[in-house]
N, C-alpha and C positions, 0 to 999 in steps of 0.2 A: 461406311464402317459396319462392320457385320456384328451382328448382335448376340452377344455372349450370352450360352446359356446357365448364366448366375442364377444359383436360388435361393441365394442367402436373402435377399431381400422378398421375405412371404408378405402377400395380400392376398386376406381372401375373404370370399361373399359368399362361400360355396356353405350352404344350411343341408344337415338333416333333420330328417320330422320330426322326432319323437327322444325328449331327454326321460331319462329315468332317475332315480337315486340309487339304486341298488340291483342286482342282477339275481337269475333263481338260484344260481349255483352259492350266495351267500356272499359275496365281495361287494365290500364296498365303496367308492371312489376315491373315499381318503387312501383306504389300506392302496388302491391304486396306484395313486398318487404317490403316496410314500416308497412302494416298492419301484418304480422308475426313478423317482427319485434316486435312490440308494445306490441302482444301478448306473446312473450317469457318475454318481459320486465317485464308484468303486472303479469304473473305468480310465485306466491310465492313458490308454492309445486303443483302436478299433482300428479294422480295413476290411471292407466289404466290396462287392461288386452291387452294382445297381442299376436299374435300368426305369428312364424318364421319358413318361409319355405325356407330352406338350400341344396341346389344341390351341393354334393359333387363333386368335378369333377374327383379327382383321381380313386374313383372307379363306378362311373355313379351312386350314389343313391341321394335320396331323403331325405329328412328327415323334419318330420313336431316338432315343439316344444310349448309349450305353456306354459302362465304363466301372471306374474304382475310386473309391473316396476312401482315403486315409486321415485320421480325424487323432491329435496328441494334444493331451491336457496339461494345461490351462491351454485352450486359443489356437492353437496351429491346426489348421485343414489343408487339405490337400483336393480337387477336385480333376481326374483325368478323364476327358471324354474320349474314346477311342470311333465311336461311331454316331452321327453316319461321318461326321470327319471328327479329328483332333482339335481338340482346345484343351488348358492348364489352367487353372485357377490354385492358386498357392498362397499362401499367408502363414506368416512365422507368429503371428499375434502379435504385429505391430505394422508390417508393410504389406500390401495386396498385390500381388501378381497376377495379370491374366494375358494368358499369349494366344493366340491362333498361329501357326506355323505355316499355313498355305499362305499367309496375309503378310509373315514377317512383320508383323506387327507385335510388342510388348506393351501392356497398359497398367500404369503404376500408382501407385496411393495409398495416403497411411489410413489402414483400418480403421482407425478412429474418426476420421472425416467423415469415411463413407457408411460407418452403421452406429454413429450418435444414436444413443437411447433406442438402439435396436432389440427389445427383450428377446424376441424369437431368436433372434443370432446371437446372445449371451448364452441362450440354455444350450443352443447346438453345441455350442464353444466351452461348455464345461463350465462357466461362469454365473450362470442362472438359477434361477430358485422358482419351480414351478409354482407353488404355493404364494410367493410372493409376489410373483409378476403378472401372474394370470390369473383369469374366473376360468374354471376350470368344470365340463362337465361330462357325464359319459353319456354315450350318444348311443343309441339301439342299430344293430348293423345290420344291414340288408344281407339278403341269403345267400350273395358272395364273398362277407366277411365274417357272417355269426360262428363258424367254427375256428378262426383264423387266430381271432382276438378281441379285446376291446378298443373303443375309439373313442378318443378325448378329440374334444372341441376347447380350443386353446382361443380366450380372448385378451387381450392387452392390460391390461391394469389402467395404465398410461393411451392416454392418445397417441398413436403413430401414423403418420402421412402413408408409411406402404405396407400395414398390415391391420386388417381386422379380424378375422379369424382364422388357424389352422388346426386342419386335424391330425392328429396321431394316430396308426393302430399299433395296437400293445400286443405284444406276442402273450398267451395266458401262461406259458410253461415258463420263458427267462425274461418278460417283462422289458426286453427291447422294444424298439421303435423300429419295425420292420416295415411301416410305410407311410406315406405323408403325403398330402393333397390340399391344397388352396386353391384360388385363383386370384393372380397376380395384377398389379397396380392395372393393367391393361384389361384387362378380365381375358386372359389366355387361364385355360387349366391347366395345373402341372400335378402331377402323380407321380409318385418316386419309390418305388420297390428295392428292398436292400436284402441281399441274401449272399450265404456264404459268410457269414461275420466272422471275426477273428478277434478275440479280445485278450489284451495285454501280452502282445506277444513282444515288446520293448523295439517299438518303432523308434528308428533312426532322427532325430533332428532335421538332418541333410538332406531329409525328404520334403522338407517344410520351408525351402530356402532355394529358391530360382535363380540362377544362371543366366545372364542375359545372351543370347546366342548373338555370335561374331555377323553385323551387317543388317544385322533387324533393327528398325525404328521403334523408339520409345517415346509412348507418349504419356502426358499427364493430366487424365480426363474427367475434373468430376461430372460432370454431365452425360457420363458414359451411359449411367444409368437410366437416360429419361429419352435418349435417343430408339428410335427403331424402325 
């Protein structure tokens, strides 16, 4: 079975050195805090392109991916890989869809199965409450992200089996989440760049709701996740 590149499920171990309370330009992590906040609140629907750089760790590779995520509040994501091959990740915020089409294979499951007491996939999902789910701090960023934005290190409130820390960078002008990096249950890295964003342009439902194509096998996997 080939290994879908989900990343809804963050784990990560990945530490930077040095936390601060406050920065010189005068901001401070609540005000942060609050202002993502706001912006996740205010957003009805987004659609960005994004591109995901994946270090294997079991066999030292690289692996670069690209594509578009369409993301409707409360709960509907959309995930399309287009390179270096096609996979769908779909979810109407109730049933999970994940297809590979060279594989004709469909893999199905109800959301709530598979991310029970998921906090990181509440917040993605418009559901979340940064303040309440997490210890939250701002991280000092090395000199390929100090003009970019700020970065939060995102820990769990709650114990969870497939995440212990992610981080965020915050754009400093609109206070998005323009990119995210852990390292997952397997200690693989994954890095995820979003650009080109589009906000509240009144995405379609019909986006968020998969089709099972004529002759494809359907399967119903929770263990999909622990396979690789």
């Amino acid at each position: 079975m080939r290994v879908f590149r989900i990343i809804l499920l963050f784990g990560a171990l990945f530490v930077l050195p040095v936390l601060f309370p406050e920065l010189a330009s005068g901001i401070v992590l609540e005000e942060i805090i609050d202002k993502v906040q706001g912006v996740y609140k205010g957003t009805k629907d987004f659609k960005a392109e994004f591109i995901q750089e994946s270090i294997i760790k079991s066999i030292d590779k690289t692996e670069v991916s690209k594509g578009k995520i369409y993301f409707k509040n409360p709960g509907k994501l959309r995930w399309d890989y287009d390179v270096p091959d096609r996979q769908e990740i779909v979810t109407d915020g109730k049933t999970l869809w994940m297809y590979v089409p060279q594989d004709r294979q469909v893999m199905i499951n109800k959301l709530s199965d598979v991310y029970q007491s998921n906090t990181s996939t509440f917040f993605l999902f418009g559901m979340g409450d940064l303040k309440r789910d997490f210890y939250i701090h701002l991280v000092k960023p090395d000199s390929n992200d100090v003009e970019k934005g700020y970065i939060l290190k995102l820990t769990p409130k709650e114990s969870q089996p497939n995440i212990s820390e992610l981080f965020l960078l915050i754009d400093k002008a609109t206070f998005q989440v323009i990119e995210t990096y852990f390292y997952d249950f397997y200690e693989n890295f994954i890095r995820i760049k979003f650009k080109n964003a589009v906000i509240n342009r009144g995405l379609s439902d019909s986006l968020f709701v998969f089709t099972i194509p004529k002759g494809v096998e359907v399967l119903e996997a929770p263990q999909m996740f622990e396979e690789q």
